[in-house]
MARPAVO-196091 format. One line per 4 residues: number of its first residue (from 1); for each residue y, z, x of N, C-alpha, C. Coordinates in pm, whole numbers, always signed. Example, Ala and Ser with C-alpha at 12.3 -4.5 7.8 and 13.67 -1.06 7.14 Angstrom:
# residues 2
1 = -569:+780:+1319:-450:+780:+1230:-330:+780:+1320  -225:+708:+1285:-106:+714:+1367:+3:+787:+1290
This chain:
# residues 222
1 = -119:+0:+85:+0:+0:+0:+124:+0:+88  +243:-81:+31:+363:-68:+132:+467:-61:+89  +555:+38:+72:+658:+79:+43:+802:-10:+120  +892:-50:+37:+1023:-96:+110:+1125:-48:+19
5 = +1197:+6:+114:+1343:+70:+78:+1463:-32:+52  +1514:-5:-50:+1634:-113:-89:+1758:+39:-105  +1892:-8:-172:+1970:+88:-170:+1930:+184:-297  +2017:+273:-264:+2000:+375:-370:+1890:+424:-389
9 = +1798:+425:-522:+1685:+397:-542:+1574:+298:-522  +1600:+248:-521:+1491:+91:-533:+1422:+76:-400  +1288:+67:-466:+1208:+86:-414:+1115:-62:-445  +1046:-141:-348:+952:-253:-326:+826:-226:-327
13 = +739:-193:-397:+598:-132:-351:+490:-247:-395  +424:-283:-294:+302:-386:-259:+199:-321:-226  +93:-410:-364:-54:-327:-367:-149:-408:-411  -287:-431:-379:-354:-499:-452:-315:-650:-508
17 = -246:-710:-453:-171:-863:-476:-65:-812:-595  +5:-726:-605:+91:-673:-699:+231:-638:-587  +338:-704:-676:+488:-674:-639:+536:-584:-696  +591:-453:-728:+625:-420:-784:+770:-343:-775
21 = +889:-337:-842:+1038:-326:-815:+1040:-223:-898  +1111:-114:-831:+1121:+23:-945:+1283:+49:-894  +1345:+94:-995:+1485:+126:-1018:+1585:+22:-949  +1596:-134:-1004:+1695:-212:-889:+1820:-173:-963
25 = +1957:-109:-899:+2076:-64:-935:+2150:-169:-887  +2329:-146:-902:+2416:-230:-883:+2456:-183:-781  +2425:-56:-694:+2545:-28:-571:+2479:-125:-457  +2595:-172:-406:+2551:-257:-300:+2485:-376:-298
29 = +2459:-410:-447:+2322:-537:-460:+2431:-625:-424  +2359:-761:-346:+2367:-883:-310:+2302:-977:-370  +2338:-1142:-353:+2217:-1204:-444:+2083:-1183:-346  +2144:-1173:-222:+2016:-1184:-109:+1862:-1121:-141
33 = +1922:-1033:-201:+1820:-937:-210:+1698:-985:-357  +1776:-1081:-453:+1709:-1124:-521:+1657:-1280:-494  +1733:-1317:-405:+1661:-1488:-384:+1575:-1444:-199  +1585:-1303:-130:+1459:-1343:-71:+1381:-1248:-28
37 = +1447:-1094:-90:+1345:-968:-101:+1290:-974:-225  +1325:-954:-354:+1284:-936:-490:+1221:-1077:-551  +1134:-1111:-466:+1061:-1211:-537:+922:-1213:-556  +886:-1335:-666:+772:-1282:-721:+708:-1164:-771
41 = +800:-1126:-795:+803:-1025:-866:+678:-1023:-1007  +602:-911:-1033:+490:-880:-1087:+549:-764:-1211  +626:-665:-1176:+633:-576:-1254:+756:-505:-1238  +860:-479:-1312:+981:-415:-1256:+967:-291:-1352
45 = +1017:-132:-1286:+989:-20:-1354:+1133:+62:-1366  +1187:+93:-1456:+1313:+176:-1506:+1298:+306:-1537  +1367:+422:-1472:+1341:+574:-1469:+1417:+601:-1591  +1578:+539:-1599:+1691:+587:-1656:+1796:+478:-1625
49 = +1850:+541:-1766:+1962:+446:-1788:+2076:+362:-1711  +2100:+471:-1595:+2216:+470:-1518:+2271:+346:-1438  +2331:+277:-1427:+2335:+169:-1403:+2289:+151:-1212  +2309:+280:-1152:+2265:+264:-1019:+2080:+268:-1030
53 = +2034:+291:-1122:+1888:+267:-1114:+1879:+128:-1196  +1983:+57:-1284:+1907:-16:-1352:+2037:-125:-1363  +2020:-228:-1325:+2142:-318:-1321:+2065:-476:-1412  +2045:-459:-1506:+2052:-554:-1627:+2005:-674:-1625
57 = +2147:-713:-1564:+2195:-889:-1541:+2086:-903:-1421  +2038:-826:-1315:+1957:-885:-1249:+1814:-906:-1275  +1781:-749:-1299:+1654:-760:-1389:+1618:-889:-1501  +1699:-897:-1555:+1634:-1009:-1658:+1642:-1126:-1590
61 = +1740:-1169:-1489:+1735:-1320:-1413:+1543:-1257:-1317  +1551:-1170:-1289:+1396:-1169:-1259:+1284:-1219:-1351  +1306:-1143:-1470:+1221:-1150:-1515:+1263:-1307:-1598  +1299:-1384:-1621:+1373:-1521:-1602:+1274:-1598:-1533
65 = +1287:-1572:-1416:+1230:-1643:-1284:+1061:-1608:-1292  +1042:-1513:-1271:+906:-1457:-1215:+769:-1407:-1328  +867:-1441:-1474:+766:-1353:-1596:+756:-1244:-1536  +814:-1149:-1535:+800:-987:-1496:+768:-924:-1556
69 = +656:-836:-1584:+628:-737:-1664:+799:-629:-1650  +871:-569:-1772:+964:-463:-1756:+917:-356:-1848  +952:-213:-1764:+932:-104:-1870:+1006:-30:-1841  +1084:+89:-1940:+1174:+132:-1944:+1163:+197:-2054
73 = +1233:+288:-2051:+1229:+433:-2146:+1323:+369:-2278  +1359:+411:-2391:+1385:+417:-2563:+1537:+408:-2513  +1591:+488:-2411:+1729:+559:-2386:+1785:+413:-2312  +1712:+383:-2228:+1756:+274:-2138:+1794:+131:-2190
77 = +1669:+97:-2300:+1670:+33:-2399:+1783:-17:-2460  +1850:+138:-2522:+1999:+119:-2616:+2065:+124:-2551  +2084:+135:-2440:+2187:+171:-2352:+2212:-3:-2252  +2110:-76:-2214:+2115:-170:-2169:+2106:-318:-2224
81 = +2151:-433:-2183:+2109:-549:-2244:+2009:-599:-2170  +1885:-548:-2215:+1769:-608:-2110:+1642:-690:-2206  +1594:-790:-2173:+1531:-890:-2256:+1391:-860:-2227  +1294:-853:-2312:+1131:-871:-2339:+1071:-732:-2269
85 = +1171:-619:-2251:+1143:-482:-2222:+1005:-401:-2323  +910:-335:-2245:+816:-240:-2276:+882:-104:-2314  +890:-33:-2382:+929:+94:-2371:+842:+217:-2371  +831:+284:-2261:+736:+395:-2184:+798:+505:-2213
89 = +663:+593:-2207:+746:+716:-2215:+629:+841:-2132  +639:+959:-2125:+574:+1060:-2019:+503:+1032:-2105  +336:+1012:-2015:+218:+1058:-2068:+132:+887:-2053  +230:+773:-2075:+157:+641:-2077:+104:+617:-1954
93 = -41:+519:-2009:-7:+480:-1861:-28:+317:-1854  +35:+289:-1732:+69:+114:-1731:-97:+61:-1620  -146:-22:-1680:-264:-120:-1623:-183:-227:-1563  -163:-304:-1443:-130:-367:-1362:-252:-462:-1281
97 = -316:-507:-1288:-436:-559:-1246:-580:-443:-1189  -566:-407:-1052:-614:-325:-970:-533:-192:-1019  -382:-168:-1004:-288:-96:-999:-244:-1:-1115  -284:+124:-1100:-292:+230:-1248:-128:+314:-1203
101 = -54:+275:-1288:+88:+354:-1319:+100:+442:-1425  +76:+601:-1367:+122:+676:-1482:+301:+703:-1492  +314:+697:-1648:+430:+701:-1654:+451:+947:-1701  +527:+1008:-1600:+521:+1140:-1564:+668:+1147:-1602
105 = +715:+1280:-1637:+804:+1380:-1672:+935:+1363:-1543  +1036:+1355:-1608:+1169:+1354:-1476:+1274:+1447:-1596  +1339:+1524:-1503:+1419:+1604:-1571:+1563:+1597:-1528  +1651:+1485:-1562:+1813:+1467:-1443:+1895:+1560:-1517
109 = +1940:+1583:-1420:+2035:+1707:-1402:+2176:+1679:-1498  +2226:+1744:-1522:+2371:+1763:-1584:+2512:+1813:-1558  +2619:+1696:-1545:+2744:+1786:-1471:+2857:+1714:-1604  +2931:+1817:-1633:+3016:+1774:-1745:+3088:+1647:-1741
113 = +3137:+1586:-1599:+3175:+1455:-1661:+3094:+1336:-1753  +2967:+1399:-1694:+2878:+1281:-1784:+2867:+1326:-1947  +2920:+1381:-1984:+2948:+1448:-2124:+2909:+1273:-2232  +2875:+1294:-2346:+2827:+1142:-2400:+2764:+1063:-2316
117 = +2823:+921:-2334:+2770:+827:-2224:+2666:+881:-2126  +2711:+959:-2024:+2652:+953:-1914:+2570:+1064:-1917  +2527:+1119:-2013:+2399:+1262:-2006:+2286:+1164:-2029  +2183:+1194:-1940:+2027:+1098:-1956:+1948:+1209:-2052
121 = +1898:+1147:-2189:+1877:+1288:-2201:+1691:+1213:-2189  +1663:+1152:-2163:+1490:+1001:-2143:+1499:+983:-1993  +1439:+1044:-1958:+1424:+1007:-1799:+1250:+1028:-1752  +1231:+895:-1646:+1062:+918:-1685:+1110:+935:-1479
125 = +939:+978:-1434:+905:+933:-1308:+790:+856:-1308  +720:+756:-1213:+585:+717:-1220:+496:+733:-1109  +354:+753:-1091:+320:+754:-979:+198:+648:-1013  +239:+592:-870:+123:+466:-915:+2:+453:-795
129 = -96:+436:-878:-245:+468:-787:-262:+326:-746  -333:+286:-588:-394:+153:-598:-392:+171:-453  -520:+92:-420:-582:+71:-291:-634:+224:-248  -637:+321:-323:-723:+454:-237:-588:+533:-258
133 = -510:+528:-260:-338:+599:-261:-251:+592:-352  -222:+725:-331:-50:+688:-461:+58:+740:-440  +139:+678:-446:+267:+698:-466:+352:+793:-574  +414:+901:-541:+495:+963:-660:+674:+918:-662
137 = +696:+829:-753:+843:+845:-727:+891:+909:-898  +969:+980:-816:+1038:+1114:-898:+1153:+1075:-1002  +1237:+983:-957:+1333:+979:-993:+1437:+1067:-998  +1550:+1071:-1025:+1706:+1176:-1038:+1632:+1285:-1137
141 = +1570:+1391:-1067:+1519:+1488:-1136:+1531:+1658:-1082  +1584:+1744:-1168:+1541:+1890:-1164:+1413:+1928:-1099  +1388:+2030:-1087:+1256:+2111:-1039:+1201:+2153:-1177  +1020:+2125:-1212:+1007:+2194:-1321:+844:+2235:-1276
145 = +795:+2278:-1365:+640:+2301:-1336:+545:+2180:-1352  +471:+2168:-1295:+348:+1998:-1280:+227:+2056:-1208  +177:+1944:-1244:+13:+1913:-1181:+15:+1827:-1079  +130:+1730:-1090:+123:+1613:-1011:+50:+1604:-865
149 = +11:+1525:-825:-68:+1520:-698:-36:+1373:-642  -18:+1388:-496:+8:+1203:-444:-8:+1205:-299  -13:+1090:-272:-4:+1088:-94:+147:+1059:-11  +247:+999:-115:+340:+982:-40:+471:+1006:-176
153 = +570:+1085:-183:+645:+1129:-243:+810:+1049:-230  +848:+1022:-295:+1027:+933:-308:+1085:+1004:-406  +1192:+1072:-319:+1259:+1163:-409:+1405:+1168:-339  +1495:+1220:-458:+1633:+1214:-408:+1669:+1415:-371
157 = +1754:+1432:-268:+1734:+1587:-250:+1891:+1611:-247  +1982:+1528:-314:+2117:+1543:-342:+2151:+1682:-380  +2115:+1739:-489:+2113:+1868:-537:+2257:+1871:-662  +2365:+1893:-660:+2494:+1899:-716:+2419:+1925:-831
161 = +2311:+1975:-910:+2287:+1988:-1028:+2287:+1905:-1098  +2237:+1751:-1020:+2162:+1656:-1079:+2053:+1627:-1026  +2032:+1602:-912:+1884:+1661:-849:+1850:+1781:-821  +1737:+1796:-733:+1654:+1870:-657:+1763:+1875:-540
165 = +1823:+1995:-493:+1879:+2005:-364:+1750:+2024:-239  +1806:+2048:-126:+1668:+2035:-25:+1552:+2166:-40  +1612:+2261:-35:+1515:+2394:-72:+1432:+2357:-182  +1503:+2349:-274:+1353:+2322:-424:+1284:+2182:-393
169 = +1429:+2096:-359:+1321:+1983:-361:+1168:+1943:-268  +1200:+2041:-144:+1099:+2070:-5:+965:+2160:-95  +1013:+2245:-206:+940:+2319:-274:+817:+2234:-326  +875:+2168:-400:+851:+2080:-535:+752:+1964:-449
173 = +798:+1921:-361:+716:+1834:-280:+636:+1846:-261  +593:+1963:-150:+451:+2043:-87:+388:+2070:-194  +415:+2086:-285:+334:+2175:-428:+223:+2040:-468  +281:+1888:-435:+238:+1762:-513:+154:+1751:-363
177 = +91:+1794:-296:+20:+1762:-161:+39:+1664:-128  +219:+1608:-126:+229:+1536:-43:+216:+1496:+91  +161:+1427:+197:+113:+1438:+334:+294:+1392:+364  +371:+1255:+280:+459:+1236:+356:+567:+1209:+256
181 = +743:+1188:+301:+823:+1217:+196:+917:+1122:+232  +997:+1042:+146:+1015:+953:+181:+1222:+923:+46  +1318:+994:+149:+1436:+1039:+73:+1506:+922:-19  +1523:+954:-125:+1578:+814:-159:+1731:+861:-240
185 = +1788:+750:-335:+1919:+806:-373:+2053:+843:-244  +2007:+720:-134:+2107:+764:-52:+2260:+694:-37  +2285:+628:-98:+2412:+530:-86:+2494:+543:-198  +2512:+686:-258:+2629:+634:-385:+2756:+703:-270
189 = +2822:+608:-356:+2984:+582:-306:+3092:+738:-274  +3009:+808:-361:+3101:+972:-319:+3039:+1042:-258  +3044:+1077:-127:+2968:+1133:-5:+2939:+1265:-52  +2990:+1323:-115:+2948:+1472:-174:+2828:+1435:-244
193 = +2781:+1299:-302:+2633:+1320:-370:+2547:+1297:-287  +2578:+1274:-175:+2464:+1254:+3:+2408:+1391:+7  +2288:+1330:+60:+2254:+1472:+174:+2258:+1462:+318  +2283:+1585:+364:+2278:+1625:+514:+2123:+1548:+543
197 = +2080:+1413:+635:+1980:+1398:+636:+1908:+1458:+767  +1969:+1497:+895:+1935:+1521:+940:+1851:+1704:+916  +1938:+1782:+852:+1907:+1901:+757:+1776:+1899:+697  +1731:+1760:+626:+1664:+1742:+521:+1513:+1695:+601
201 = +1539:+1645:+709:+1432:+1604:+823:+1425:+1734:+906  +1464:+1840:+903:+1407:+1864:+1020:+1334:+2045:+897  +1368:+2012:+766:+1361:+2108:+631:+1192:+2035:+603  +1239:+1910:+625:+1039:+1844:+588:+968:+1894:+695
205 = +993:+1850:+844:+916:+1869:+914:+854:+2059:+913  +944:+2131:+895:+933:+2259:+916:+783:+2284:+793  +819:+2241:+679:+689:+2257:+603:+580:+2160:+610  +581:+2127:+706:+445:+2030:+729:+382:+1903:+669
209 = +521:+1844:+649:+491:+1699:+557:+581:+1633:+681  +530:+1506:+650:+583:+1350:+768:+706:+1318:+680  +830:+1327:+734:+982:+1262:+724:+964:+1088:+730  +991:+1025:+653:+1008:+860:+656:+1150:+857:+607
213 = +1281:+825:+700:+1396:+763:+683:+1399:+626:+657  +1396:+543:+550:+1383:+412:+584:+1499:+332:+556  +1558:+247:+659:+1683:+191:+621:+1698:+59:+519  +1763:-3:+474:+1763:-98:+375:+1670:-168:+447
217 = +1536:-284:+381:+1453:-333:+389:+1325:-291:+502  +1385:-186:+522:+1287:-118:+569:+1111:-103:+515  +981:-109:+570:+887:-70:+497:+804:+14:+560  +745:+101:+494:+622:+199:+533:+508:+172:+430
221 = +395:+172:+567:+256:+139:+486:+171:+247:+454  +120:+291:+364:+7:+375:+378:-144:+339:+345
């Protein structure tokens, strides 16, 4: 399985002759990234509404181009103009050829400007099994109680009381026997929603999970 890092969220994961694109947002997108990373595309996956996980106009020129399987939560749905969308919710799970996607519980955080509009109150995570391994990506989520279990974890450790800050989120990680962790949510535009990454690498290493920094098009295999 091989993981590639795009901005923000978005994530490239290749498995079993399966493409699959989870959260493509608007910060930073280029067409580049859709005429010669995001192709052939197999399956594109939506956590939440927000336009940095879910940018519309591109998604559907994908799924345009490539017949893309799309799924996406009830919230995202009304909230977006997105064409021939699945709507998922915690507990489903998605069949992909070889490739088993459960669709799991995300809990995003709340800060009063997002008051209306911008409160998610539908937010999923998925972890997807295939080739012997799986992947957990979390999405913009709180700390809550789970079962979850995976080999390689994508999570944002922003904290501001929309994520997991590094303490819970280092918590929350080890608990999913993750072997390795892999930070995502790193490029929005107001540096106060960053994390200290060097803090956050040397917070993984201390509890005994493998740090993966990966820079835009970056990939890690497992």
């Amino acid at each position: 399985m091989k993981i590639t890092k795009f901005h923000q969220s978005c994530l490239l994961i290749e498995a079993n002759d399966k493409r699959i694109l989870v959260d493509p947002g608007d910060i930073a997108y280029t067409d580049e990234m859709l005429e010669k990373y995001w192709t052939n595309i197999d399956c594109i996956l939506v956590t939440h509404k927000h336009n940095d996980h879910c940018y519309a106009e591109v998604i559907n020129r994908i799924i345009g181009r490539d017949e893309a399987k799309l799924y996406v939560t009830f919230e995202t749905l009304e909230n977006q103009s997105l064409y021939g969308a699945e709507i998922v919710k915690q507990g489903d799970i998605i069949v992909l050829g070889k490739v088993k996607i459960g669709v799991v519980r995300a809990e995003h955080g709340y800060l009063p400007p997002m008051k209306n509009k911008g409160e998610v109150r539908e937010n999923v995570g998925y972890i997807i099994d295939a080739e012997g391994k799986s992947v957990y990506i979390t999405s913009d989520t709180t700390c809550f109680k789970n079962g979850y279990t995976c080999d390689v974890i994508c999570m944002p450790f922003n904290g501001n009381g929309l994520t997991m800050g590094i303490y819970d989120g280092i918590l929350f990680a080890k608990a999913t026997t993750a072997k390795s962790v892999i930070p995502v949510h790193l490029e929005h535009p107001l540096q106060v929603m960053n994390v200290d990454l060097e803090k956050l690498k040397n917070s993984v290493e201390e509890a005994g999970m493998e740090y993966h920094f990966l820079d835009i098009g970056e990939s890690f295999e497992i």
